[in-house]
C-alpha positions as CSV (number, residue, x, y, z in Angstrom):
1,X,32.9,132.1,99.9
2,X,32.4,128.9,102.2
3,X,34.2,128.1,105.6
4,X,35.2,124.3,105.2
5,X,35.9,121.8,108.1
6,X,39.1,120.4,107.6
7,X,39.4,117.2,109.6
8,X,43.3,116.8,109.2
9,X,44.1,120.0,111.2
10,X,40.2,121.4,113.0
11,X,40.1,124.4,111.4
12,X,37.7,126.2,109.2
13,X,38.8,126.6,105.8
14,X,37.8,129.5,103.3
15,X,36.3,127.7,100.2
16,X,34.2,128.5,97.2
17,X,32.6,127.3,93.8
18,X,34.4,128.0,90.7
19,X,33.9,126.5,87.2
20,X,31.2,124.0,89.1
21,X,34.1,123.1,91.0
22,X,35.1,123.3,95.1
23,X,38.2,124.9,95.8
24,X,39.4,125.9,99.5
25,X,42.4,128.1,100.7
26,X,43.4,127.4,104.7
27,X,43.4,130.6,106.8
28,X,46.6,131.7,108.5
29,X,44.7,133.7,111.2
30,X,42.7,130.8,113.2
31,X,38.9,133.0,112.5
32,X,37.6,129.3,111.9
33,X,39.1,127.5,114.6
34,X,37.7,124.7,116.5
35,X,37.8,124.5,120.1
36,X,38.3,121.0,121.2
37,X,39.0,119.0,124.8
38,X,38.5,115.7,125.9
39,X,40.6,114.6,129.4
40,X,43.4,117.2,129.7
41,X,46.8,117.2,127.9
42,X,48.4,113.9,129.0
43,X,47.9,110.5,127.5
44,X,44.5,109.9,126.9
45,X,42.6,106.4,127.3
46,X,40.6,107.0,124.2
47,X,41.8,105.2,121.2
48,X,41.5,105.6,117.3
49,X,42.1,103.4,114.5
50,X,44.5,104.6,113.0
51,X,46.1,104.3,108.8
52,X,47.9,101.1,109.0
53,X,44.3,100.1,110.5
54,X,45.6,99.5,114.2
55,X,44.5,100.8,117.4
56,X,46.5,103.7,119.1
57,X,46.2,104.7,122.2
58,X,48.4,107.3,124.5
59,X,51.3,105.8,126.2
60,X,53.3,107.5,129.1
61,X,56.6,106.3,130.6
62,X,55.9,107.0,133.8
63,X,59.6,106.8,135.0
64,X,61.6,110.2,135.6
65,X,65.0,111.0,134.5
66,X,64.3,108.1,132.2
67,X,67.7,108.3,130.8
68,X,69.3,110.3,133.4
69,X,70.5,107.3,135.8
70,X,72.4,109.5,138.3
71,X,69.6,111.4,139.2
72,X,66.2,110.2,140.3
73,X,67.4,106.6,140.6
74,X,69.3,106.1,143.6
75,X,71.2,102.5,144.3
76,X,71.8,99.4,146.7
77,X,75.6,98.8,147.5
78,X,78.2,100.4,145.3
79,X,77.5,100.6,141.7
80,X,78.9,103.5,139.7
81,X,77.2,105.0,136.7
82,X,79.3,107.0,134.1
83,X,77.1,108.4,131.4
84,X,78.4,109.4,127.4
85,X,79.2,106.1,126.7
86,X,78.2,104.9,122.6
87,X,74.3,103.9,122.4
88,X,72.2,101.5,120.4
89,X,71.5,104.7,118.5
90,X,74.8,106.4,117.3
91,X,74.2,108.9,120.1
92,X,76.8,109.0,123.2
93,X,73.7,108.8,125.4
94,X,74.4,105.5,126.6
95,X,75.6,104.6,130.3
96,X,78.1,102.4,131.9
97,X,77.1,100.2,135.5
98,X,80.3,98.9,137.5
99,X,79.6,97.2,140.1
100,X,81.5,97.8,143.4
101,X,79.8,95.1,145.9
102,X,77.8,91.8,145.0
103,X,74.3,92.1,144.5
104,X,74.2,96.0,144.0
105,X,71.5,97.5,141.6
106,X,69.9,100.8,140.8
107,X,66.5,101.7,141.3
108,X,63.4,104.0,141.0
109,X,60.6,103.6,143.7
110,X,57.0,104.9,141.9
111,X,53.6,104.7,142.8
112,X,51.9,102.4,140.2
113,X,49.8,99.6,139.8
114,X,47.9,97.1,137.5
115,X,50.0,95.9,134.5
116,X,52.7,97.5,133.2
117,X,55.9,97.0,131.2
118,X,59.6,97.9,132.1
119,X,61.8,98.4,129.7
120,X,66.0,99.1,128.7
121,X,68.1,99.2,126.2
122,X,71.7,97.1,127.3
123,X,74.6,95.7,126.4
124,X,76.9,93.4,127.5
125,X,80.6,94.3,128.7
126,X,82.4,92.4,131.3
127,X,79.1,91.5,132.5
128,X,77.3,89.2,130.2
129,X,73.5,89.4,132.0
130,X,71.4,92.1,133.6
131,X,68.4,91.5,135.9
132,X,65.5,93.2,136.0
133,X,62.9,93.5,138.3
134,X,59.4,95.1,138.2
135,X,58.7,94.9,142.4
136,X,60.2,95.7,145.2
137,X,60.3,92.3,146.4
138,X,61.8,89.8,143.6
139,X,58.5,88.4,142.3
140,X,58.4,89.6,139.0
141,X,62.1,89.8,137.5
142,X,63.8,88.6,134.5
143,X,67.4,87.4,133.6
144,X,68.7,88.3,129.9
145,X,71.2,86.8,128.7
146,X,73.2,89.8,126.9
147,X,75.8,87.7,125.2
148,X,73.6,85.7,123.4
149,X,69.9,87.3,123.4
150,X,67.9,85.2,125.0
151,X,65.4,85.0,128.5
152,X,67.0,83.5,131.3
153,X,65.6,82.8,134.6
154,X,62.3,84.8,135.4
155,X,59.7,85.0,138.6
156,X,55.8,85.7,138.8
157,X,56.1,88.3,135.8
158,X,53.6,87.7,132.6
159,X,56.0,88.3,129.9
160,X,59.2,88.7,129.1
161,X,61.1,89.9,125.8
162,X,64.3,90.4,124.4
163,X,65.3,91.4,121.2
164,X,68.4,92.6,119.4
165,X,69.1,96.3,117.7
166,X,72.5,95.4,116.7
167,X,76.2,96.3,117.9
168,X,75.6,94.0,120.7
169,X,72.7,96.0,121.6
170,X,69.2,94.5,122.7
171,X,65.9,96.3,124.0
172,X,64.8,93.8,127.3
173,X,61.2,94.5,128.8
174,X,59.6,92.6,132.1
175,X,55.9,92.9,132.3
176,X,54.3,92.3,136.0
177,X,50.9,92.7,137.6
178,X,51.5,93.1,141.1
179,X,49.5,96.1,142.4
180,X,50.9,96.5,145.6
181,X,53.7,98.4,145.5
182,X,56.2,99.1,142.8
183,X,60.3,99.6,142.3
184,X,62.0,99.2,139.2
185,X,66.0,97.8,139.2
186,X,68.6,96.9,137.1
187,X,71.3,94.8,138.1
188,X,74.7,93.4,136.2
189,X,74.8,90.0,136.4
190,X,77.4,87.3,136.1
191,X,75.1,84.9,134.9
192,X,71.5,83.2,135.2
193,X,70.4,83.5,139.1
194,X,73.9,85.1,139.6
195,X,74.1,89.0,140.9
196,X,77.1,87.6,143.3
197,X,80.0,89.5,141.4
198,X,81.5,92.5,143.0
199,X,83.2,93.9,139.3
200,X,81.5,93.5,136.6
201,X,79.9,96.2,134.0
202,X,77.0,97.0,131.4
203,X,76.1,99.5,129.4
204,X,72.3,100.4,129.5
205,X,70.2,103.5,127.8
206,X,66.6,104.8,127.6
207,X,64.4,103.2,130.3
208,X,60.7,103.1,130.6
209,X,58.0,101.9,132.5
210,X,54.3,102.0,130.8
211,X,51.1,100.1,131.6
212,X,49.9,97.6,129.5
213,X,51.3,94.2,128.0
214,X,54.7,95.6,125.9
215,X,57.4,97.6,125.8
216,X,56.1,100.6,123.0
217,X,58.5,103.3,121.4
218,X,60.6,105.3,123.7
219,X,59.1,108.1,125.3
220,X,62.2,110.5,126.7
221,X,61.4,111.8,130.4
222,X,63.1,114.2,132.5
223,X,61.6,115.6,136.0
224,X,58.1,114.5,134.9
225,X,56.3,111.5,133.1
226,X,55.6,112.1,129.1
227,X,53.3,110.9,127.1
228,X,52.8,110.3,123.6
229,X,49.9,109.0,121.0
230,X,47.0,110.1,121.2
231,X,46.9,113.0,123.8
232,X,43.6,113.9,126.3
233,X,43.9,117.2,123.8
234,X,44.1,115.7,120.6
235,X,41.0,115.2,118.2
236,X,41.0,111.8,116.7
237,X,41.4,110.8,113.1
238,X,39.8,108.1,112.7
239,X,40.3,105.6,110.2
240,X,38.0,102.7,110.9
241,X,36.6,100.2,108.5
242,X,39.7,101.0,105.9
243,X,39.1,104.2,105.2
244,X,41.7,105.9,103.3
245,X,40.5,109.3,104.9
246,X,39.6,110.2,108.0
247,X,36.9,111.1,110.3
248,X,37.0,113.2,113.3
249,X,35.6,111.2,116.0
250,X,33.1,112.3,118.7
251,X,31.7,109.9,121.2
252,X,30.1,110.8,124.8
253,X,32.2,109.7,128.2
254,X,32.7,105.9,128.5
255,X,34.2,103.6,131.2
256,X,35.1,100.3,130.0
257,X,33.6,98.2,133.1
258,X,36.5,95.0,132.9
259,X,39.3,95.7,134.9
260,X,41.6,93.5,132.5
261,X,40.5,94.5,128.8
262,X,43.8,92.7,127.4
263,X,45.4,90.1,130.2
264,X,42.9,87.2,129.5
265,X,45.1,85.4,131.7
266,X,44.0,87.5,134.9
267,X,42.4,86.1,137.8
268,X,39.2,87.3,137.2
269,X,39.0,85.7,133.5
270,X,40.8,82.6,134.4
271,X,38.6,82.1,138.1
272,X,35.2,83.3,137.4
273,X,32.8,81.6,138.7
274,X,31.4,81.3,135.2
275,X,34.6,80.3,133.4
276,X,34.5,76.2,132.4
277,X,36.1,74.0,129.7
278,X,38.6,76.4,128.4
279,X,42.0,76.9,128.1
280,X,43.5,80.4,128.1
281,X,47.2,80.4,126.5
282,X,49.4,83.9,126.5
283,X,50.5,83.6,122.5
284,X,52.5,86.1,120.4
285,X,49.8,86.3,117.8
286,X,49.6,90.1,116.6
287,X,47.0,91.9,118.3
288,X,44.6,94.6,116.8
289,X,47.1,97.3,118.0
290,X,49.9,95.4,116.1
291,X,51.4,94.2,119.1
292,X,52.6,90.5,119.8
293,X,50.3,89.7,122.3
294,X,47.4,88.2,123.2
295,X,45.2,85.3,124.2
296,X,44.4,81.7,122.7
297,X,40.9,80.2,123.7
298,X,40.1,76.3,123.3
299,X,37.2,74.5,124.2
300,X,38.0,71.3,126.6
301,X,34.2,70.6,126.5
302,X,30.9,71.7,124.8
303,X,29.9,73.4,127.9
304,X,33.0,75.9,127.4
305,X,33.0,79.6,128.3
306,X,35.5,82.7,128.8
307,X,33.6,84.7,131.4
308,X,34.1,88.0,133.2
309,X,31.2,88.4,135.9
310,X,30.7,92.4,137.4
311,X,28.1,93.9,138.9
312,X,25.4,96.3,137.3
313,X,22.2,98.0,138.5
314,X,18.9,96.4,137.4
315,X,17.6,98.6,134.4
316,X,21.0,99.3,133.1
317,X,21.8,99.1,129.3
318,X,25.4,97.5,128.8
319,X,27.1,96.6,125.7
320,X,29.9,93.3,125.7
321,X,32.1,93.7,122.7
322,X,35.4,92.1,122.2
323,X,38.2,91.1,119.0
324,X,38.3,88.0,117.8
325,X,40.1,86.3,115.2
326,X,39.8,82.4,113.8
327,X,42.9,80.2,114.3
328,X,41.3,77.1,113.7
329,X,37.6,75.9,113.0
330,X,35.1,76.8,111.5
331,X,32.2,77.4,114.1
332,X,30.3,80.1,115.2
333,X,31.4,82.8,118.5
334,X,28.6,82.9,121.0
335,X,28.9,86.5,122.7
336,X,26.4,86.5,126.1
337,X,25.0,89.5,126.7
338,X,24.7,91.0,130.4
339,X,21.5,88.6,130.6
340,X,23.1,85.8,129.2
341,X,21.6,85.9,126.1
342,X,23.5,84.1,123.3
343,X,24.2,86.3,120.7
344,X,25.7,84.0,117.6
345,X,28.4,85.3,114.7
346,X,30.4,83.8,112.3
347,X,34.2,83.9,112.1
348,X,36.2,83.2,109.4
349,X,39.8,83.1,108.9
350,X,39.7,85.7,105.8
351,X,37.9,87.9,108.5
352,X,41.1,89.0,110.2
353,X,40.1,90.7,113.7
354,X,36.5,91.1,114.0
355,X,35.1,93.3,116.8
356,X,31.1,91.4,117.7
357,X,29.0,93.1,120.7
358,X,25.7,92.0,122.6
359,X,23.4,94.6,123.8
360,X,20.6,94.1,126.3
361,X,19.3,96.1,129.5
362,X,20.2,94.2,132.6
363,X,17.3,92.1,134.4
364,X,19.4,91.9,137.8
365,X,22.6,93.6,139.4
366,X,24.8,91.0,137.9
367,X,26.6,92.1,135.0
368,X,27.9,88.8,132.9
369,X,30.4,88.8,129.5
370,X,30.3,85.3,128.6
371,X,32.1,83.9,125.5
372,X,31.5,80.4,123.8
373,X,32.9,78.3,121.0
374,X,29.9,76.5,118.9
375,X,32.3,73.8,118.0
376,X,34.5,73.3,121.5
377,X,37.6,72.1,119.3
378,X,37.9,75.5,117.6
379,X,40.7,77.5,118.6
380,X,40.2,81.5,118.5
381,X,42.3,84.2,119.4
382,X,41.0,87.5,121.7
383,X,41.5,90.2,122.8
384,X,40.2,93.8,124.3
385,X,37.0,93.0,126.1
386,X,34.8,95.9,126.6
387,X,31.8,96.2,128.8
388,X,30.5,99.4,128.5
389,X,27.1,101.6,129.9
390,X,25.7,102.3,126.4
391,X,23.6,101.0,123.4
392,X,26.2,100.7,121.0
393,X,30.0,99.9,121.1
394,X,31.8,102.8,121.5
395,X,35.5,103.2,120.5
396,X,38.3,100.9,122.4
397,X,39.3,101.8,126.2
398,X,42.2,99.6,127.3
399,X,42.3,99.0,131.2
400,X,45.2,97.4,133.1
401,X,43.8,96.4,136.6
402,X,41.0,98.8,136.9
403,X,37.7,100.0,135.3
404,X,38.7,102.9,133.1
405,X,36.8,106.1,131.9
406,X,37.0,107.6,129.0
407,X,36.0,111.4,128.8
408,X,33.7,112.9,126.2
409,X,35.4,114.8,123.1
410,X,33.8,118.0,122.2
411,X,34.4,120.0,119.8
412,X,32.6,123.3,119.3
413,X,32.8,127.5,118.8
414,X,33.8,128.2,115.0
415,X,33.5,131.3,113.5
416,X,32.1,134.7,114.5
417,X,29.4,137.0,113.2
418,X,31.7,138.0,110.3
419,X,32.6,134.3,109.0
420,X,28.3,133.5,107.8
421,X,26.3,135.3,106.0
422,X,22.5,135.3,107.7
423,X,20.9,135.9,104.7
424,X,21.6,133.1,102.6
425,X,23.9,129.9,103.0
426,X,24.5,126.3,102.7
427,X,25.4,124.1,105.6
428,X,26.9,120.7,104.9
429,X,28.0,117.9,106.4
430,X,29.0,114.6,106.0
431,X,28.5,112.3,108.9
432,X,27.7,109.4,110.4
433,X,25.7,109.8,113.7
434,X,26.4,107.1,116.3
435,X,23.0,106.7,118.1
436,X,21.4,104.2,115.8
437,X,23.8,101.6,116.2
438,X,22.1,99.6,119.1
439,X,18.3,99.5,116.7
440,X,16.2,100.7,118.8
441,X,14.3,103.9,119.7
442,X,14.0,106.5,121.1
443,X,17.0,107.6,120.5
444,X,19.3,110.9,122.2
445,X,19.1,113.8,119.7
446,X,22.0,115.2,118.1
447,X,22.8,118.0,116.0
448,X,25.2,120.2,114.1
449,X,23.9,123.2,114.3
450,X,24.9,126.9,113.0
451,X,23.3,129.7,115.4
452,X,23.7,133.0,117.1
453,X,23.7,130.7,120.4
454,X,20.4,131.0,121.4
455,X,17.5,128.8,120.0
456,X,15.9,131.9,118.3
457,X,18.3,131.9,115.1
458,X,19.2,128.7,114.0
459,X,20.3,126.1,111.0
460,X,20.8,122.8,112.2
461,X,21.3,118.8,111.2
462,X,20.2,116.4,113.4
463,X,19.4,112.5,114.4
464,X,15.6,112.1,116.0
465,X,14.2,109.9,118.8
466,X,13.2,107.8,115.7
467,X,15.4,104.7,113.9
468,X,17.3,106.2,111.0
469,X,15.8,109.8,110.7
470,X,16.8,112.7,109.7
471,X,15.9,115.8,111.0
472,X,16.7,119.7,109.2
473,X,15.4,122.8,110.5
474,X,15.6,126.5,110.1
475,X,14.4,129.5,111.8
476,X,14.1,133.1,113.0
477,X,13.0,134.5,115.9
478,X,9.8,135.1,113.9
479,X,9.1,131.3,113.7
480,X,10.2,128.1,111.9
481,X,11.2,128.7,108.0
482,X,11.8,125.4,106.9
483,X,11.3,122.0,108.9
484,X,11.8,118.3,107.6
485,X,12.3,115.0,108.7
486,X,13.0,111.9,106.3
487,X,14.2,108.4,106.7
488,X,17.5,107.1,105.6
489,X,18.6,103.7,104.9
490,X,20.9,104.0,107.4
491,X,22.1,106.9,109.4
492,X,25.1,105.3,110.9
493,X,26.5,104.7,107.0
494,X,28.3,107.8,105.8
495,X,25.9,110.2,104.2
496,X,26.0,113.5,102.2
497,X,23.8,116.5,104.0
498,X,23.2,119.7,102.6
499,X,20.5,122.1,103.9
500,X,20.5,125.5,101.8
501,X,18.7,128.3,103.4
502,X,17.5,131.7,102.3
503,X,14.4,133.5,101.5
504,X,11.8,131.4,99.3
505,X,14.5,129.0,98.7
506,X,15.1,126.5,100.9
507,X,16.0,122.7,100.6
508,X,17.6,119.7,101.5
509,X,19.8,117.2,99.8
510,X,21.3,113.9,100.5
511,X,23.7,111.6,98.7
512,X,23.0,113.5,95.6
513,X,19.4,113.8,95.6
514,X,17.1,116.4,96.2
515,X,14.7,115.3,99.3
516,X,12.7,118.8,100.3
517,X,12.0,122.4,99.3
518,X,10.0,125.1,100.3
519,X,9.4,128.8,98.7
520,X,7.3,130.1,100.4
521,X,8.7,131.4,103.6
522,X,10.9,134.3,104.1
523,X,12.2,134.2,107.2
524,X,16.1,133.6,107.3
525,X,18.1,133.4,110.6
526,X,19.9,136.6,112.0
527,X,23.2,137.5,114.2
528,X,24.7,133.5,113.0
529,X,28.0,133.5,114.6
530,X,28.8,130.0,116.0
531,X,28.9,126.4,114.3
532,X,29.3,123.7,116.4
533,X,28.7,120.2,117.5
534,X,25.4,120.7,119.5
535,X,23.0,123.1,120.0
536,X,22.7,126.1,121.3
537,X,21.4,124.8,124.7
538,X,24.1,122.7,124.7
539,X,21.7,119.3,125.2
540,X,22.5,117.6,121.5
541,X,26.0,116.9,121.5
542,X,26.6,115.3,118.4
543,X,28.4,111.8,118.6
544,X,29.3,110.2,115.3
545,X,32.4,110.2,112.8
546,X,32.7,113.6,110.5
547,X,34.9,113.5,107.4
548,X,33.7,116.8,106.2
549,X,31.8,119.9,107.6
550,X,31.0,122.8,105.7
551,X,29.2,126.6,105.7
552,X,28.7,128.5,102.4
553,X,27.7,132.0,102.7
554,X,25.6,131.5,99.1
555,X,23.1,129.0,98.4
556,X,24.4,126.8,95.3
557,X,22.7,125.9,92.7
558,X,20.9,122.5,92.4
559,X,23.4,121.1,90.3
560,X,26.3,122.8,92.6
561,X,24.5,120.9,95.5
562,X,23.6,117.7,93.5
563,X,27.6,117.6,92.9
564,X,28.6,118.5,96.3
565,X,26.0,115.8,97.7
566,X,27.2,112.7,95.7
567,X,28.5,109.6,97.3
């Protein structure tokens, strides 16, 4: 028998080796379970790419009583609200606004700031437009124009959508960035710039309010906010570089050092002190996320440059990383890295998105993420700009108006005593580590490891300090039984691991070859209990993608591990 890692739900999985195949059977009572936790239960800032390919963050409509409008929301002037009315969605969840005095509105006052969407559902009745605003004073508002479906007259805001569900119906979403105070309203209107009617009515359903750039699927609220996507609890699946199946992802804690990762159009973009020749032009190009918006770049000059100045200490490694994709052109992207080192790729328009990063340890307190186009008449697209402490890009974190941390994931505690076998076993995984990304040593150590939770009884995989090695190692608390350390093409690619352990017969394969045995020690661990992503000490946490992760309690043959090994 074999406990299996089963990435789709984190749970150990009773397997075995029949017929020189693997089979597996999932256990009802939890003995193999994973403990996991990242930043609490809410929406989480840590993204995955998910099976369409897109990145997906958590979302939370931050508005209460979201569809409740005689509750939270209170109003200015007379304006009553009669709710069961026929929605946009076949439900009688939809409300009716009659207006009793001109200019009268309904509101809810929350403490938020940066960039964020507000969204409704409306239609028209007597009153062919609704107003919305995002402020408590009118800067950022939108007129919509419910008879026919289009934008009317609009303030400071940064976007603006409408866009029809049928029956009359039309979702309408105002995006503003003023981070001084915030009140939501919606007002019946009798027509562009004109709230002066003291009878008129609309039907409206299913509010939200959300930060970021647009209006995302509805999330239903009552007396709290609710969140959806990916949650601070919920291991990610991740399906990057097309995979078909996933990988649990493990990274360390992050913050993503630009305060504006997707509005390319925020001050601090468009009046750096570093910023020259370039325009910047909001577009409805799909982003990486599979949202339609983002950012259009042209050179004016061949001294152009997109630029982002922060502030770093001296000694400090930082990684600039950022999407691009080709519109026109066919020059090279010039990435700076925090020293202003150009860092040169190509972009092609068969490329799609492409995600490039620049790596260097600051020389001075000022932290720089400049972006150049080779040929200045090129025209490129970006979008999610990510400056990050770290070697090596680490996965997306979107921020809205302020630097944004991510929290580490970690995932640990499987199994008890009576789940492995001391005596004999097979411990297998297939991995990529993360370390090795930024190319150059020494590296942190990280391991998988399969212990009684002390360093005297152990099995463990692991990275070294060292580019591309890979470390085994087995022991008792009567010494080290089996030790070895090789070099892999490349330890960030997947790879097949298999160390088998047990008296006079011990070895290691990868990707379907046999790298190391020994028979000459007897020693085998004692009192294993515990399989997890670090080691007992709890100093190697292991950071990387897993797709599988698996403990035999028998050491297979060389043809059973040859099999289970292959790529």
């Amino acid at each position: 028998m074999a406990t299996l890692f089963d990435s789709a739900s984190l749970v150990m999985v009773p397997s075995g080796v029949k017929d020189d195949k693997l089979y597996s059977i999932k256990p009802t009572n939890g003995d193999g379970d994973f403990t996991f936790s990242r930043d609490g239960s809410g929406a989480s800032v840590a993204t995955r790419v998910n099976s369409a390919g897109l990145i997906e963050k958590g979302r939370t409509n931050l508005l209460l009583q979201s569809n409740s409008f005689n509750t939270t929301w209170t109003n200015s002037g007379t304006i009553t609200r009669t709710s069961g009315q026929s929605g946009y969605d076949g439900t009688n969840d939809a409300w009716l606004l009659t207006k009793g005095t001109a200019g009268a509105f309904i509101r809810q006052t929350i403490s938020q700031s940066g960039v964020r969407t507000f969204s409704v559902y409306a239609k028209a009745d007597t009153a062919d437009w609704m107003l919305l605003v995002i402020d408590g004073s009118p800067d950022d508002f939108q007129y919509f124009d419910l008879a026919n479906g289009v934008l009317g007259a609009s303030g400071t805001n940064l976007d603006a959508t409408i866009t029809s569900v049928g029956n009359g119906w039309y979702r309408c979403s105002v995006t503003g960035t003023n981070n001084t105070y915030l009140q939501v309203r919606i007002y019946p209107a009798e027509g562009n710039n004109d709230v002066t009617g003291t009878t008129t009515q609309l039907y409206i359903q299913d509010s939200q309010l959300e930060k970021g750039l647009v209006a995302t699927s509805v999330i239903e609220t009552t007396t709290a906010a609710a969140s959806a996507g990916i949650l601070g609890d919920m291991p990610r699946l991740d399906y990057s570089g097309g995979a078909s199946c996933p990988s649990l992802l493990l990274e360390p804690a992050r913050t993503n050092l630009i305060t504006n990762s997707e509005y390319i159009g925020a001050t601090e973009w468009v009046n750096a002190s570093a910023t020259r020749d370039i325009t910047i032009t909001q577009t409805s190009e799909t982003n990486p996320e599979g949202s339609a918006i983002c950012w259009k770049i042209q050179g004016t000059a061949t001294n152009n440059q997109l630029a982002y100045v922060g502030s770093t200490t001296s000694g400090t490694t930082l990684t600039n990383s950022i999407y691009v994709k080709r519109v026109s052109g066919t020059g090279d992207v010039i990435l700076r890295d925090v020293n202003n080192s150009s860092n040169t790729f190509s972009l092609s328009v068969s490329d799609g998105w492409k995600r490039i990063y620049a790596t260097a340890t600051a020389t001075s307190n000022t932290a720089r993420f400049y972006l150049n186009l080779d040929d200045f008449s090129d025209e490129i697209l970006v979008w999610g700009a990510q400056q990050e402490a770290g070697s090596y890009p680490s996965s997306y974190v979107p921020t809205y108006g302020s630097s944004t941390a991510r929290a580490k994931d970690v995932c640990d505690g499987a199994g008890d005593s009576s789940v492995f076998n001391d005596s004999e076993g097979v411990l297998f995984a297939e991995v990529s580590f993360a370390r090795d990304k930024g190319k150059s040593s020494p590296f942190k150590v990280e391991r998988i490891s399969l212990s009684d939770g002390t360093s005297n009884n152990r099995v463990f995989i692991s990275n070294t300090t060292n580019l591309n090695a890979l470390q085994v190692f087995v022991r008792n608390a009567s010494g080290i039984s089996f030790n070895r350390t090789i070099t892999l093409t490349d330890i960030t690619a997947n790879n097949k691991i298999a160390l088998k352990y047990k008296a006079n017969d011990f070895a290691l394969w990868v990707n379907g070859t046999e790298e190391s045995t020994d028979t000459s020690s007897s020693n085998v661990p004692s009192g294993l209990n515990e399989l997890m992503f670090d080691g007992p000490s709890g100093n190697y946490e292991f950071e990387g993608n897993v797709k599988q992760l698996l403990v035999f309690n028998t050491a297979l043959t060389d043809a059973e591990l040859a099999s289970l090994t292959s790529l």
